[in-house]
Every structure is written in structure tokens, then in C-alpha cells.
DRENKOL-629924 format. One record per residue (C-alpha): residue number from 1; residue in three letters; x, y negated, z. Coordinates in Angstrom, 3 decimals, padded with zeros to 6 digits, m for minus. Layout:
N
+-----+---------+----------+----------+----------+
| num | residuo |       xx |       yy |       zz |
+-----+---------+----------+----------+----------+
| NUM |     Ala |        X |        Y |        Z |
...
+-----+---------+----------+----------+----------+
//
This chain:
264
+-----+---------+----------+----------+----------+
| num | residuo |       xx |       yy |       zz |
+-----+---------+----------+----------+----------+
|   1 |     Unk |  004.836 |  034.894 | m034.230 |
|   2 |     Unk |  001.831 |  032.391 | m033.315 |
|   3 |     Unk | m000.160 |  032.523 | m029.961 |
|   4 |     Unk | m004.178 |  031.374 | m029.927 |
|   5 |     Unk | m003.101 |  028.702 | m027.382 |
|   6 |     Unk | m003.273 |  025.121 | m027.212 |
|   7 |     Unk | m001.275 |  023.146 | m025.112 |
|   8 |     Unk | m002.312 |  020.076 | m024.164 |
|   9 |     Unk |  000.794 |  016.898 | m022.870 |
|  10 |     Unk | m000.800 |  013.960 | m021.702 |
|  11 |     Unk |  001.259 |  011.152 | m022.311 |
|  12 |     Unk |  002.228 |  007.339 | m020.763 |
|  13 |     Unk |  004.998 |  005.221 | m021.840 |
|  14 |     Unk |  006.663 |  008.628 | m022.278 |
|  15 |     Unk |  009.317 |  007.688 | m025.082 |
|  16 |     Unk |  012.065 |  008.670 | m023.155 |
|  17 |     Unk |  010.978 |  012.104 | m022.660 |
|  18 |     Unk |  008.345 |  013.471 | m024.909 |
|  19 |     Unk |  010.378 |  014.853 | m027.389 |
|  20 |     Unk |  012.155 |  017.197 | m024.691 |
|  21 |     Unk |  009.158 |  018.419 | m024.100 |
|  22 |     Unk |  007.548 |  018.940 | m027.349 |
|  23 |     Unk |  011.017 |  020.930 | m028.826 |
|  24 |     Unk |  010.585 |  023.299 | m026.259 |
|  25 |     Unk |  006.863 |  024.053 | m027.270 |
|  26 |     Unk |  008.104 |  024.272 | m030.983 |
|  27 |     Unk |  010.974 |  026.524 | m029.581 |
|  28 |     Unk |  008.815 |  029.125 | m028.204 |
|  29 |     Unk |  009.308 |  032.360 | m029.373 |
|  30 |     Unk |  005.192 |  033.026 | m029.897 |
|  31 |     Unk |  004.716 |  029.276 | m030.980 |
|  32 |     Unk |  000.938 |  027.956 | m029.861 |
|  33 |     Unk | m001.433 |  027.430 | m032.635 |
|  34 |     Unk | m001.667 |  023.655 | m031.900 |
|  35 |     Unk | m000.362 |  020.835 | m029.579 |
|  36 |     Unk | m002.713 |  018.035 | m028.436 |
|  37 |     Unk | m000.837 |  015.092 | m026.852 |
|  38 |     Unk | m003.397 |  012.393 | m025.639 |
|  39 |     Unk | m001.865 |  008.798 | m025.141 |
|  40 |     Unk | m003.059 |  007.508 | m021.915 |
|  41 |     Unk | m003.004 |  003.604 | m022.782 |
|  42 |     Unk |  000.652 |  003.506 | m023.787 |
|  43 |     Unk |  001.983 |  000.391 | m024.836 |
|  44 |     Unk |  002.979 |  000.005 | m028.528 |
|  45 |     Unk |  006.203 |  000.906 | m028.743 |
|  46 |     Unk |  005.039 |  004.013 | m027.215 |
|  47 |     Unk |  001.924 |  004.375 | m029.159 |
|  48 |     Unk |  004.350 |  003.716 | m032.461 |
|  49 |     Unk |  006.835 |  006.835 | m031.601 |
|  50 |     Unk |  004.577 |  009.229 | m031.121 |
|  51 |     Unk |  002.640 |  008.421 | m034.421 |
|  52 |     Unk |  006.590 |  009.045 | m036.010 |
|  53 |     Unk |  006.920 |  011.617 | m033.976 |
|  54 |     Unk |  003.967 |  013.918 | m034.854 |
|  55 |     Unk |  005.597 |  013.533 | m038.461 |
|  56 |     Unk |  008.686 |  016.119 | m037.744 |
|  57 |     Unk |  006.816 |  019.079 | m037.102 |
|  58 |     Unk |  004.798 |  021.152 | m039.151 |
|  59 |     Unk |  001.717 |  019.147 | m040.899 |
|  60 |     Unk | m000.937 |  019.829 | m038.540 |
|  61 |     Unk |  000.443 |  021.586 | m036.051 |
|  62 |     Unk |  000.352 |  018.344 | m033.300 |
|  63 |     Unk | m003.134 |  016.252 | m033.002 |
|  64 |     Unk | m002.738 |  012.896 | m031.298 |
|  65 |     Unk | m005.231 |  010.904 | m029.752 |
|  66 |     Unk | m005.198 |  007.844 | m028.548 |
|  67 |     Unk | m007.028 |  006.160 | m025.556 |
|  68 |     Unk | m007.605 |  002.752 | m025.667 |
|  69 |     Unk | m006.869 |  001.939 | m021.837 |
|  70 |     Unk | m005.558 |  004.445 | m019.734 |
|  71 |     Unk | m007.931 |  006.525 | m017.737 |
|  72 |     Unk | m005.212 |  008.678 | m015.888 |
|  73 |     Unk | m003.822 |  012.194 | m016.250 |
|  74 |     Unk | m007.007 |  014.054 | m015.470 |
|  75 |     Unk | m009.112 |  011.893 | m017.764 |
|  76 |     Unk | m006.143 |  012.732 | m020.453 |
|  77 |     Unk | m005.828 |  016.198 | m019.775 |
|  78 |     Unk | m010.034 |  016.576 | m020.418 |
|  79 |     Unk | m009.491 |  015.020 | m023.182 |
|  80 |     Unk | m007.542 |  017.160 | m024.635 |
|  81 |     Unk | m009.154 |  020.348 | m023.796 |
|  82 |     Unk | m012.066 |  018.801 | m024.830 |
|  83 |     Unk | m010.293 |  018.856 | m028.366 |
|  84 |     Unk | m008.630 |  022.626 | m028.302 |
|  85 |     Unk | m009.763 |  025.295 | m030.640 |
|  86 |     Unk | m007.667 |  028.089 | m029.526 |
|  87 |     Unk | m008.690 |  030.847 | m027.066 |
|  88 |     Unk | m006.178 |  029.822 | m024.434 |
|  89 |     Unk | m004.884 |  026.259 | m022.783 |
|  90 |     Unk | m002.169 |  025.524 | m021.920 |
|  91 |     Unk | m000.593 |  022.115 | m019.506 |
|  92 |     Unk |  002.782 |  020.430 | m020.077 |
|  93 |     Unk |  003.787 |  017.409 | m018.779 |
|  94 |     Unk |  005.114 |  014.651 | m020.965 |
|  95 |     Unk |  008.577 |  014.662 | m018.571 |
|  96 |     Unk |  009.164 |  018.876 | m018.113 |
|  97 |     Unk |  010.019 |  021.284 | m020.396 |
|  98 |     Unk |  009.452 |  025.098 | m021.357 |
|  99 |     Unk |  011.789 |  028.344 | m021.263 |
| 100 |     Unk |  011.841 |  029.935 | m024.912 |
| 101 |     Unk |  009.864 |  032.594 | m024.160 |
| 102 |     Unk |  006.722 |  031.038 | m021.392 |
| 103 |     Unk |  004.065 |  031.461 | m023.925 |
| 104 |     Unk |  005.311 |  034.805 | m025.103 |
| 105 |     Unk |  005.700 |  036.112 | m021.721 |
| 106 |     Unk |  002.163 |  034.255 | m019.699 |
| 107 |     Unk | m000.246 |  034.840 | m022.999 |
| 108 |     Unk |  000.795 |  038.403 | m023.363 |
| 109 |     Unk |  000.246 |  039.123 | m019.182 |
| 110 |     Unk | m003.374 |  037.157 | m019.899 |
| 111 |     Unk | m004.200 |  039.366 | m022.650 |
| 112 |     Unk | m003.289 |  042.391 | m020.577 |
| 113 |     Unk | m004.642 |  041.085 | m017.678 |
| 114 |     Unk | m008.238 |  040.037 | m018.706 |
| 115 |     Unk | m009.602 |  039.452 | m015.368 |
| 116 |     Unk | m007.021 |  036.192 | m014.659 |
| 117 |     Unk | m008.438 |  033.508 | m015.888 |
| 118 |     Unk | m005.627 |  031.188 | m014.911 |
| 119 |     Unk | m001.684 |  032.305 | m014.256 |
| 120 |     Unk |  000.990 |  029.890 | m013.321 |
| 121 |     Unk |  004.380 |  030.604 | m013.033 |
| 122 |     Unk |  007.990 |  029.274 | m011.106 |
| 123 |     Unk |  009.057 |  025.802 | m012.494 |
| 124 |     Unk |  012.921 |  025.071 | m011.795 |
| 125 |     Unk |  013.839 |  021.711 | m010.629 |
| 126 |     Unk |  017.048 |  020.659 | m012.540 |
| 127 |     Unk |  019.506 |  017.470 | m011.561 |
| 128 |     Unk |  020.327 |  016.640 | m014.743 |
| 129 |     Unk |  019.515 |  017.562 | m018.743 |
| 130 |     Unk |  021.071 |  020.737 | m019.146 |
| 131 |     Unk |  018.379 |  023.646 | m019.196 |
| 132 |     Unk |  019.620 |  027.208 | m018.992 |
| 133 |     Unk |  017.584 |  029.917 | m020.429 |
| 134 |     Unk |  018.117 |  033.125 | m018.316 |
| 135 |     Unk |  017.404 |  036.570 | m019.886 |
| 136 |     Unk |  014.124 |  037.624 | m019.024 |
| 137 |     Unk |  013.401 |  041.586 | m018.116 |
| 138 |     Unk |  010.857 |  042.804 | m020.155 |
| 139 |     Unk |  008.779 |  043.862 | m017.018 |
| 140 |     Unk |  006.632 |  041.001 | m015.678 |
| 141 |     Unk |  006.103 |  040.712 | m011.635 |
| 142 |     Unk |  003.123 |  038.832 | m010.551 |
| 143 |     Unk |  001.568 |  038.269 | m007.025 |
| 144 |     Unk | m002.504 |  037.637 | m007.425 |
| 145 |     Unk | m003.522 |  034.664 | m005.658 |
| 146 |     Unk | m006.928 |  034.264 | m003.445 |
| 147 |     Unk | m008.729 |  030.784 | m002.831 |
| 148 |     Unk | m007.186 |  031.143 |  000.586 |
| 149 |     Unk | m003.960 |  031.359 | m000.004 |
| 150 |     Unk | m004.147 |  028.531 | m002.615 |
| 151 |     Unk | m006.105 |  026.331 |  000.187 |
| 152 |     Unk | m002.681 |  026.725 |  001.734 |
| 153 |     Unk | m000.271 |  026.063 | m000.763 |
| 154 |     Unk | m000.190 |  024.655 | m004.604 |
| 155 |     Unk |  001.645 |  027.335 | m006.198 |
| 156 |     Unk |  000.128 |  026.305 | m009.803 |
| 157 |     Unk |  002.821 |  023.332 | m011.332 |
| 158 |     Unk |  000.323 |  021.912 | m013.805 |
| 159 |     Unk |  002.828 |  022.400 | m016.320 |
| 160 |     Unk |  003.269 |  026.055 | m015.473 |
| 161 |     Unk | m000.668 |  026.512 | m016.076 |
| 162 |     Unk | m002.225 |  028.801 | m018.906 |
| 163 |     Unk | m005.893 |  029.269 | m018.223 |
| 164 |     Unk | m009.108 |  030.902 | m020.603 |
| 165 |     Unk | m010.486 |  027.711 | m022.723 |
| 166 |     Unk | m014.243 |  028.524 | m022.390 |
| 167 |     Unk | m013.992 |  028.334 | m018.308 |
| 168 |     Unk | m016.834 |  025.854 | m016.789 |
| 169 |     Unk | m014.793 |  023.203 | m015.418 |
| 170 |     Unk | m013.022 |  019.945 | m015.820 |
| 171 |     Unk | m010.249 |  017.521 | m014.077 |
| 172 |     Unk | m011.584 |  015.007 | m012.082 |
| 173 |     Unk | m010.968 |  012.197 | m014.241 |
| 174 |     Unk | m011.524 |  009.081 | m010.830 |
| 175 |     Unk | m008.601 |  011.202 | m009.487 |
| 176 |     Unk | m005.093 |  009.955 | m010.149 |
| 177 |     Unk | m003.218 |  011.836 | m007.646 |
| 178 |     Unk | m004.261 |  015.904 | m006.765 |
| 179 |     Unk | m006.555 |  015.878 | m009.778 |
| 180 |     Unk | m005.045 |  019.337 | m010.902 |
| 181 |     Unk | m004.968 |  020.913 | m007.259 |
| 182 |     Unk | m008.606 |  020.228 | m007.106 |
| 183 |     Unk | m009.323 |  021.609 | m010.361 |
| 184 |     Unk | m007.291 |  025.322 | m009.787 |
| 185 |     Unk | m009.363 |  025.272 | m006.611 |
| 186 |     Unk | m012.614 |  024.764 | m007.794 |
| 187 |     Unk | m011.672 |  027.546 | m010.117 |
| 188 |     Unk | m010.640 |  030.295 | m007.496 |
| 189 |     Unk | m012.971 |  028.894 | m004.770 |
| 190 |     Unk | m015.927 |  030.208 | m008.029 |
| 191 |     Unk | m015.115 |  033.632 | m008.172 |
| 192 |     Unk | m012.372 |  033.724 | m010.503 |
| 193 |     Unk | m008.782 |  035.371 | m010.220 |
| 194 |     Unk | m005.847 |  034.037 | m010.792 |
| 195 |     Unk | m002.011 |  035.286 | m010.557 |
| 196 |     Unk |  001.017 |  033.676 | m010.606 |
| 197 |     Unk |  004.066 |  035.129 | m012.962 |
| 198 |     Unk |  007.180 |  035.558 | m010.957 |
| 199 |     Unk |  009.708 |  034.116 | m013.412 |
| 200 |     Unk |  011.071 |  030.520 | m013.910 |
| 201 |     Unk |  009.544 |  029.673 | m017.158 |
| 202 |     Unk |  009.263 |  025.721 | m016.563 |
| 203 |     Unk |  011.702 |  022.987 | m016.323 |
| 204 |     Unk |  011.250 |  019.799 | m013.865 |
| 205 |     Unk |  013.883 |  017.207 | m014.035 |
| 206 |     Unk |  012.888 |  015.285 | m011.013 |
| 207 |     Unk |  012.063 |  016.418 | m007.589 |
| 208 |     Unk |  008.268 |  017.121 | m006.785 |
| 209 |     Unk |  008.719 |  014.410 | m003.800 |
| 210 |     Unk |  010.721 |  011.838 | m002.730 |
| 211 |     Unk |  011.680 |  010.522 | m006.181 |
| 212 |     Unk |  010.509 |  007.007 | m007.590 |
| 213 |     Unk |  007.506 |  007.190 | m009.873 |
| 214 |     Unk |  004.129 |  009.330 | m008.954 |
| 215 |     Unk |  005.857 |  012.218 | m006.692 |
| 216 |     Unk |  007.185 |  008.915 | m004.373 |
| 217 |     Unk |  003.802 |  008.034 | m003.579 |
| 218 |     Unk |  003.577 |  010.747 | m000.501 |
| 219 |     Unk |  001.131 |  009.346 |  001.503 |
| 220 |     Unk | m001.421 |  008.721 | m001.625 |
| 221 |     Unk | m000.981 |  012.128 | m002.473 |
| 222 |     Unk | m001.563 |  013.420 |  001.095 |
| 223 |     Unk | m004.838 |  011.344 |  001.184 |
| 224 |     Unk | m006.169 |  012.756 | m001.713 |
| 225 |     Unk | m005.321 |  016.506 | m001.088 |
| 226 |     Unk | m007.643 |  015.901 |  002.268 |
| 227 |     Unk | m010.145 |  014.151 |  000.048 |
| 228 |     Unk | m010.358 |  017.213 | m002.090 |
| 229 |     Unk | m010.633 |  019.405 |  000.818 |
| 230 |     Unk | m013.578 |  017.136 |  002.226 |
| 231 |     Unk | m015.130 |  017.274 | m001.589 |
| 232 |     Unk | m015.163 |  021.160 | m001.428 |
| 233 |     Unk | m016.439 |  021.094 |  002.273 |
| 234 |     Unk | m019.131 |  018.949 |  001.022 |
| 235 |     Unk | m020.371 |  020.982 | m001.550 |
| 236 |     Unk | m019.861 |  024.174 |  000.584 |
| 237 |     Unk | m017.476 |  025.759 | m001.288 |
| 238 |     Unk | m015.284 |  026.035 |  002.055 |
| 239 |     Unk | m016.498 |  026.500 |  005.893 |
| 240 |     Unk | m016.071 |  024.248 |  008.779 |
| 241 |     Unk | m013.660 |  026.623 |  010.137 |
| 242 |     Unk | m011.477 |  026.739 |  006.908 |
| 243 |     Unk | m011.329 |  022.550 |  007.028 |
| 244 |     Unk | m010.393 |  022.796 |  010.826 |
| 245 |     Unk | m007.838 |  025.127 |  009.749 |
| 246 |     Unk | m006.618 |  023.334 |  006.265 |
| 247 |     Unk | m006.659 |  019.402 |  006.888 |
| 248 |     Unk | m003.616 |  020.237 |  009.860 |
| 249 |     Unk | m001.553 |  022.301 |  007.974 |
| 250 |     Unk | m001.616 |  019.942 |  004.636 |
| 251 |     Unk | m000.986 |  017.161 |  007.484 |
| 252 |     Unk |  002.132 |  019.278 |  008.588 |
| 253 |     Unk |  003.292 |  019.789 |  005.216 |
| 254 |     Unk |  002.954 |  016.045 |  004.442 |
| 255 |     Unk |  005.111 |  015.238 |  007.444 |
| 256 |     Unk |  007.860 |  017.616 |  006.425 |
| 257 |     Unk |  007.778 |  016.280 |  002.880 |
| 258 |     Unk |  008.453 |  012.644 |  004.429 |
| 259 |     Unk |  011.363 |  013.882 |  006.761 |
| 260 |     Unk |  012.943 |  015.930 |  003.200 |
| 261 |     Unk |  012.614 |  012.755 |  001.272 |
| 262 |     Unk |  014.494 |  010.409 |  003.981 |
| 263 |     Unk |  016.908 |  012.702 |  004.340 |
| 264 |     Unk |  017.856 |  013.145 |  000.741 |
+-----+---------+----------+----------+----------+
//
């Protein structure tokens, strides 16, 4: 069985990973219609597996493009839904991986559930390679989330995201850190509805924070969170009060997410 989705993996220097992540796509029970992985200004030995590695699958069935330089994740993600000719988009990072059945299970509770334009889902954080694959009931809890309750807290993993292609809106491409917060935001913050799926159906194999690479970077990640807040108080999409009441709490949360990472 084949989905109308496209799911889009931005990739850089991702050799040691990217072919975790694109088995699990091509073990989905509903497979997508396409994948679009978008090099982000790999270097060559990069650039030179994935041009092998589109050559396993199905003819077709992955596009790659190539940037010349690298522009960053948001930049790469536009790019490839920019690209996507299926009715639904989905995000995968080049380093996680998908449960059997996530696009079975989140495009089937989209196409029940017209009015959600964008559904995440729980993403397990694993300490090591082995991924289980729990039995999933076929009944499918979901909690709908409000603009305000996002404003709070991220619950959207980008790789956990399925959204409706033909929605008005973009990454930021300047942004390197928060670019995807921002953009489910913007989204919510518009009008639209949103739920998330209350099953694991992603796979993380590094902690969200205090782990070397792009989650280490706590601090960078804080200060664009409250530059995204000041962006959407700027352009009125949230009230004085709400920033009053936001920039302290994602503060707070910042603070905690230093203490965890010392600890560990």
C-alpha cells in the first residue's frame, strides 16, 4: 500500500546515518509516494554515497538534490517541499528513524481528521541502535493542540511532523537553530489546528539536549526561541501580555535544561 506523502530528510555529512533513516521510510507499511533528501553542502564523500545510495531503492522513488553550499536545515527542508508532489509532507531527520507503521497510522488520522493540518506524534529517545517496534492498538488517541499551549511547549519533533502540502508557509531559512518551532507556530498562531498522535512512532538516538553536536548548543537555542517569540510579537501575532508571560517560562525551561545536561 502507497500513501500521497512526501517526506522530505535534509541531509549534512550524514553518511553515518542516512541509511537508518531512509530503511525505515522504505519499511513503512503504507510506503510514501516519494522521498526528497536535499544535501545541505556535504562534502564529497558525502555527496558520493548518497548518489550510490539513491540507486538501492526503487527507480524513482528517492529525488536528490544537491546544494552547492549549505544554507542550513530550514533552507533544506524548503527546498524540499518546494520539490514535493504529493498531497501530504512529511519531516525526517537525516539521524532518527520511523516505527513501521507512522505513515500508516498519522496519514490515515489526517485523512479522517480533515481539519488538522499538521499532527506530530511521541519520538522515543534510544541509548543505543536497537529500535523496538511495539504493537500498536488499532484505536488512535490524540490531544488537539492550541497556539497557546504550543507557545508553552514544542510538542512537534520535526521528525514526528506530517502536515497538508498546499499550507501558506515556509521555514525560516536565516534560522539555524528553532527554525521548525517558529514555523509550527506561525501555523497555529494563523488559524489552523493541529493534534498531536499519542503513540511513539519516531526514533531519536541522541538526547534532545546536552549531547555534542546541535542539541549541545543550549544557550543558542534559547536565544533564538526568544527571538521567535519577539518575531511573532512584532508582527502581532501574540500580545504583550502573552510575551510577558512566554519569554520567563522558555527562560525557566532553558535553565532546567542546563542543570539536566550537567548532571548527566
Amino acid at each position: 500500500m502507497k500513501a500521497p506523502v512526501s517526506v522530505v530528510i535534509p541531509c549534512y555529512n550524514c553518511k553515518g546515518t542516512i541509511k537508518r533513516a531512509v530503511d525505515s521510510v522504505w519499511a513503512q507499511t503504507w510506503r510514501p509516494e516519494e522521498v526528497i533528501i536535499v544535501d545541505d553542502g556535504s562534502d564529497e564523500e558525502t555527496k558520493l554515497y548518497l548518489r550510490d545510495l539513491v540507486k538501492n531503492y526503487e527507480t524513482g522513488w528517492i529525488k536528490l538534490i544537491e546544494h552547492d553550499v549549505n544554507r542550513g536545515p530550514g533552507s533544506a527542508r524548503n527546498t524540499g517541499w518546494d520539490n514535493a508532489t504529493q498531497l501530504y509532507v512529511a519531516f525526517l531527520d537525516s539521524d532518527d528513524s520511523w516505527h513501521p507503521r507512522k505513515i500508516e497510522i498519522q496519514y490515515n488520522f489526517m485523512r479522517s481528521n480533515p481539519e488538522f493540518v499538521i499532527t506530530g506524534h511521541k519520538v522515543e529517545v534510544l541509548k543505543n541502535d536497537y529500535t523496538p517496534f511495539p504493537e500498536h492498538s488499532e484505536k488512535v488517541r490524540f490531544r488537539k493542540i492550541s497556539a497557546k499551549r504550543l507557545l508553552f511547549q514544542n510538542v512537534f519533533p520535526t521528525s514526528s511532523v506530517m502536515l497538508k502540502n498546499g499550507l501558506p508557509f515556509r521555514f525560516e531559512p536565516s534560522k539555524k537553530y528553532g527554525e521548525d518551532y517558529l514555523l509550527w507556530l506561525n501555523i497555529l498562531l494563523s488559524g489552523y489546528s493541529g493534534a498531536f498522535i499519542k503513540l511513539n512512532l519516531g526514533y531519536r538516538y541522541k538526547p534532545y539536549y546536552g549531547f555534542s553536536g546541535l542539541s549541545a548548543k543550549l544557550w543558542d537555542m534559547e536565544r533564538k526561541e526568544i527571538n521567535s517569540y519577539l518575531k511573532l510579537f512584532r508582527e502581532s501575532k501574540i500580545s504583550f501580555f502573552t510575551i510577558c508571560v512566554v519569554l520567563p517560562f522558555s527562560f525557566l525551561k532553558y535553565i532546567k535544561r542546563v542543570i539536566k545536561s550537567l548532571w548527566k
